[in-house]
C-alpha positions in Angstrom: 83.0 101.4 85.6 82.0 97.6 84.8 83.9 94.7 84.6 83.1 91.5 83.2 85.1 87.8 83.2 86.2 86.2 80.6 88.4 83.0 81.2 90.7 80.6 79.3 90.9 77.9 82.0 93.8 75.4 82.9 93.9 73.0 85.5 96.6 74.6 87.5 95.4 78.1 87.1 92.7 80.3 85.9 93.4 83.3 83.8 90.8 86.2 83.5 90.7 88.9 81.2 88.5 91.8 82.7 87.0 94.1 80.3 86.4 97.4 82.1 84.0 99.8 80.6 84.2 103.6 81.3 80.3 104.8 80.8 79.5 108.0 79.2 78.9 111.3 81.9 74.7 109.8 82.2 75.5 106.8 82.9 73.9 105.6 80.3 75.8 104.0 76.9 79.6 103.1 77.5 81.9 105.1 75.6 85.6 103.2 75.9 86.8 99.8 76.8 90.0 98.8 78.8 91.0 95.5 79.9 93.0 93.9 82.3 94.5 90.4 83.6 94.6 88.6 86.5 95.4 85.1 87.6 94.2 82.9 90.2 94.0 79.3 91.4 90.8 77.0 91.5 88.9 78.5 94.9 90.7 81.5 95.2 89.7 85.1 94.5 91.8 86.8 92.1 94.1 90.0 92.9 91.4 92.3 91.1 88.2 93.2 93.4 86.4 93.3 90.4 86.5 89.7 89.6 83.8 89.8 92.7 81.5 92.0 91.2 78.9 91.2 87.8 78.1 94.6 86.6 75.3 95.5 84.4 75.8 96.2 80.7 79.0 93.9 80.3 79.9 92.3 77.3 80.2 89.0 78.7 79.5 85.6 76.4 77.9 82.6 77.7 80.4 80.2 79.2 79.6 76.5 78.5 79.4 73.8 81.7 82.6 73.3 83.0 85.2 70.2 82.4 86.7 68.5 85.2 89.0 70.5 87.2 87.1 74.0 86.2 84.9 76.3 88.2 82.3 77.1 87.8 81.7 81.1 88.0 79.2 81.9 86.1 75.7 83.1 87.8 72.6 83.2 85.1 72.2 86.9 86.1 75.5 87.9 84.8 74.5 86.3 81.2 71.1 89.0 81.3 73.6 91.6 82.1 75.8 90.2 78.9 72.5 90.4 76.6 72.1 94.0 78.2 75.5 95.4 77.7 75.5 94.2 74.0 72.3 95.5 72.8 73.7 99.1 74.6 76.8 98.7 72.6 74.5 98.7 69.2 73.4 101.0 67.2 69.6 102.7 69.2 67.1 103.9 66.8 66.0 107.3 68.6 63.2 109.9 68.2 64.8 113.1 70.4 61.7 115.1 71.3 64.1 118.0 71.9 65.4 117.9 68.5 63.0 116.0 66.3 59.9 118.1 64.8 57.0 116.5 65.9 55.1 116.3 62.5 57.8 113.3 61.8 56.8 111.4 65.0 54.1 109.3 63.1 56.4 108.0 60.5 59.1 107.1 62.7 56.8 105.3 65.3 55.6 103.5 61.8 59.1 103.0 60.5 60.1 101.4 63.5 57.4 99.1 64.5 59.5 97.1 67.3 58.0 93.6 66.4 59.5 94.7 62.6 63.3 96.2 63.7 65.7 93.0 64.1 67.9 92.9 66.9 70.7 91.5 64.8 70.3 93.0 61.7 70.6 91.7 58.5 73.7 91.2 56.7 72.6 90.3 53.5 70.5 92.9 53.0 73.3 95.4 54.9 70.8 96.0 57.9 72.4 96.6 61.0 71.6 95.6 64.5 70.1 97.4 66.7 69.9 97.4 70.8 67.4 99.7 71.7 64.4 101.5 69.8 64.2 105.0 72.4 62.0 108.1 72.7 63.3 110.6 74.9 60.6 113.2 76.4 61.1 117.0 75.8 61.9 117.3 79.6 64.8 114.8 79.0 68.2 115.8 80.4 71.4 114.5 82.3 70.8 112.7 85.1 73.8 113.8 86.7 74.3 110.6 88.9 77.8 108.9 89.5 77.8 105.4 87.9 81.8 105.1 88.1 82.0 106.4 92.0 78.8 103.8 92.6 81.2 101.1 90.9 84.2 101.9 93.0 81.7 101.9 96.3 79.9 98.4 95.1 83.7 96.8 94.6 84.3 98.5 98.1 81.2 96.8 99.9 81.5 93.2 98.2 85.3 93.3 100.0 83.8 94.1 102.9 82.1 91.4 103.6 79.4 93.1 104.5 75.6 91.3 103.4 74.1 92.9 100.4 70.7 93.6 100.7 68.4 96.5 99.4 68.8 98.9 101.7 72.6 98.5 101.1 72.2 99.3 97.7 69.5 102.2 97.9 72.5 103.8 100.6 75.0 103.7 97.3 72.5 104.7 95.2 71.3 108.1 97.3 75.7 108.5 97.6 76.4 108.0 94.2 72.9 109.8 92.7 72.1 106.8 90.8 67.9 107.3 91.3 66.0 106.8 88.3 64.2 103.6 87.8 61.8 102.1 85.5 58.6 99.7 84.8 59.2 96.9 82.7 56.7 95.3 80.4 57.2 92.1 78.9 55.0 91.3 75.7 55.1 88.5 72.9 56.0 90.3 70.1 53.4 91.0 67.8 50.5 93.5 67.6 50.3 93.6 71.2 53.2 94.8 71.8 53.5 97.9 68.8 50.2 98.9 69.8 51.8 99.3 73.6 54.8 100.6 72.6 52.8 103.1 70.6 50.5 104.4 73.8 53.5 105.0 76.3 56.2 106.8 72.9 53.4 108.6 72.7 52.9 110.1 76.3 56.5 110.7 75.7 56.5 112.8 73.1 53.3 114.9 75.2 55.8 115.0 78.0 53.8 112.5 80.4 57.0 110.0 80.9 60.9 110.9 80.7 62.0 108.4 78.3 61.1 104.5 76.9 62.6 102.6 75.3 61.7 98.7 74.1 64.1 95.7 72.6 63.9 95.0 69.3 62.9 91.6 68.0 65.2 88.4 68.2 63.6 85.8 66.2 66.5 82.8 67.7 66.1 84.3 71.4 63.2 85.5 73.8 59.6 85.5 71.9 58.4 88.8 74.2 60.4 91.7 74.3 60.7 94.3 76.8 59.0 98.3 77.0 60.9 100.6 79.8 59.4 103.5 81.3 61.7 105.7 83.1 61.2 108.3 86.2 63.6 110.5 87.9 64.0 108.7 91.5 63.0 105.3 92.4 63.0 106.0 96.5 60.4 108.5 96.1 57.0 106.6 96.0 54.8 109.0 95.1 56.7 109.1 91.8 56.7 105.7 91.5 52.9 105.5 91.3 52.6 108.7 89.2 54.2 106.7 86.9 52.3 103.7 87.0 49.4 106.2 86.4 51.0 107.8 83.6 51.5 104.4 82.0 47.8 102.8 82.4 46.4 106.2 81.2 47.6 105.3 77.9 45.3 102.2 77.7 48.8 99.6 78.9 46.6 97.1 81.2 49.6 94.3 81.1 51.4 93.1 84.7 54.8 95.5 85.0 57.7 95.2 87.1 59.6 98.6 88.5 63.4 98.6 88.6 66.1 100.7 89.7 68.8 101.8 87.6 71.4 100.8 90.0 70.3 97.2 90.3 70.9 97.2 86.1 74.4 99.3 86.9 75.2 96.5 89.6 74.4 93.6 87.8 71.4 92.5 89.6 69.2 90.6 87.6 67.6 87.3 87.8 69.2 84.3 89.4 72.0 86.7 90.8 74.6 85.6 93.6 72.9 87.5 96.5 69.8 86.0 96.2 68.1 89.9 95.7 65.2 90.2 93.9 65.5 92.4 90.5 62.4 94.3 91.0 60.8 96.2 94.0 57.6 97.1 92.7 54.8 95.3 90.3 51.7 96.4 89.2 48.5 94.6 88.3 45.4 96.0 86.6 41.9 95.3 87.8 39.7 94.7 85.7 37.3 94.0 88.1 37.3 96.8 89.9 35.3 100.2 89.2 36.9 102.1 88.3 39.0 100.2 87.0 42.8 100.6 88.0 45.8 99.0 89.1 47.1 97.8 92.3 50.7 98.4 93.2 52.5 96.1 95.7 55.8 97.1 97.2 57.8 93.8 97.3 60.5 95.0 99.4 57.6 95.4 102.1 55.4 93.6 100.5 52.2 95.9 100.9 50.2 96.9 98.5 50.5 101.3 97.9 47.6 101.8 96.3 
């Protein structure tokens, strides 16, 4: 369950309209909205313990700065989590491994060129948008981890009062089974980026990674977009690094960043309100070094694992 705020503001009184979203059994996509008020004064918390909570994939627009009298609320991370949730909500363009003949893999991956799919459609020409372009490996399956219990546990610790820190969040995510993780490429879009995405769809389809999946273009927002690889359980190291490996076998010799899921399901992204950093692993490739590989540096540490 997420929750996001959105608030016509008076000077007396704030209003807030949550939007609670109930996500689908993997934890993955939302699948049904409900929404909910609550009212509170300038300062004050509001009766609803989700009000202290930005969670990940919320549909949450970008306030503007606040007039006199106002509060401001908004934290930048919770506008990243806003961009996520509404590129979930659209439509994904999806090669199924499981399901999909493989002789047709060529033409999708050429079909679907990410630099070439618009994030926001095209009316005109009756093109619709699209969030995510995904191919899921032919060991894909349910995750079986509990976003909504990890929600209820998150609203739970923010009350608290306890700090909120990483080990903290890994302790909901071993509770809740909310494991998987994944490295994070940014690329300017262009051939740079196609030609990436193309080395690590195709390990996925010869079942070297779980899943990716990469942005499509926005040609009014960020100039790079984004290539995920997913693994099964971010607290196992080991696994971590395999997929590193997995990733720079395909030729990928860009920096990456390595993610948990459950920072995404929290809402913890860049510029968030306790000061966490998003990403507990990056990876940098040596050229340099023969042979040649990358060097992985756990941040939460901060030594490097390989």
């Amino acid at each position: 369950m997420c929750t996001s705020p959105r608030p016509p503001v008076t000077k007396s009184h704030i209003t807030v309209e949550f939007v609670i979203w109930i996500l689908d059994p993997e934890g993955t996509r939302p699948s049904s909205a409900l929404r909910v008020c609550g009212r509170t004064t300038p300062g004050q918390e509001t009766s609803t313990s989700a009000a202290r909570a930005p969670h990940t994939d919320c549909d949450m627009e970008e306030e503007g700065a606040p007039v006199d009298g106002e509060v401001e609320t908004t934290f930048a991370a919770e506008t990243y989590a806003a961009e996520s949730m509404a590129a979930d909500l659209d439509p994904w363009i999806v090669f199924d491994c499981r399901k999909n003949p493989r002789s047709e893999f060529d033409d999708w991956l050429e079909t679907n060129r990410p630099s070439q799919v618009y994030r926001h459609g095209d009316e005109e020409s009756g093109v619709s948008p699209v969030g995510w372009i995904a191919v899921l490996g032919p060991d894909h399956g349910p995750s079986g981890s509990d976003v909504m219990g990890l929600q209820d546990s998150w609203d739970k610790l923010l009350g608290s009062g306890r700090s909120v820190s990483f080990e903290t969040v890994k302790e909901l995510a071993l509770n809740h089974r909310v494991l998987s993780g994944k490295w994070l490429m940014h690329l300017d879009s262009g051939f740079k980026l196609d030609n990436a995405w193309e080395c690590v769809a195709r390990a996925t389809l010869d079942g070297k990674i779980s899943m990716v999946k990469v942005s499509a273009f926005d040609p009014k927002g960020d100039p790079q977009q984004v290539i995920c690889c997913y693994n099964e359980n971010f607290t196992d190291e080991s696994e971590v690094i395999r997929l590193d490996s997995a990733i720079r076998a395909t030729g990928v010799k860009c920096s990456l960043s390595y993610k948990p899921d459950v920072y995404t399901h929290l809402g913890i992204y860049r510029r968030n309100r306790w000061k966490l950093c998003p990403t507990i692993y990056e990876s940098k490739f040596d050229l340099e070094c023969v042979p040649r590989r990358s060097h992985v540096t756990n941040k939460v540490t901060n030594l490097e694992v390989t």
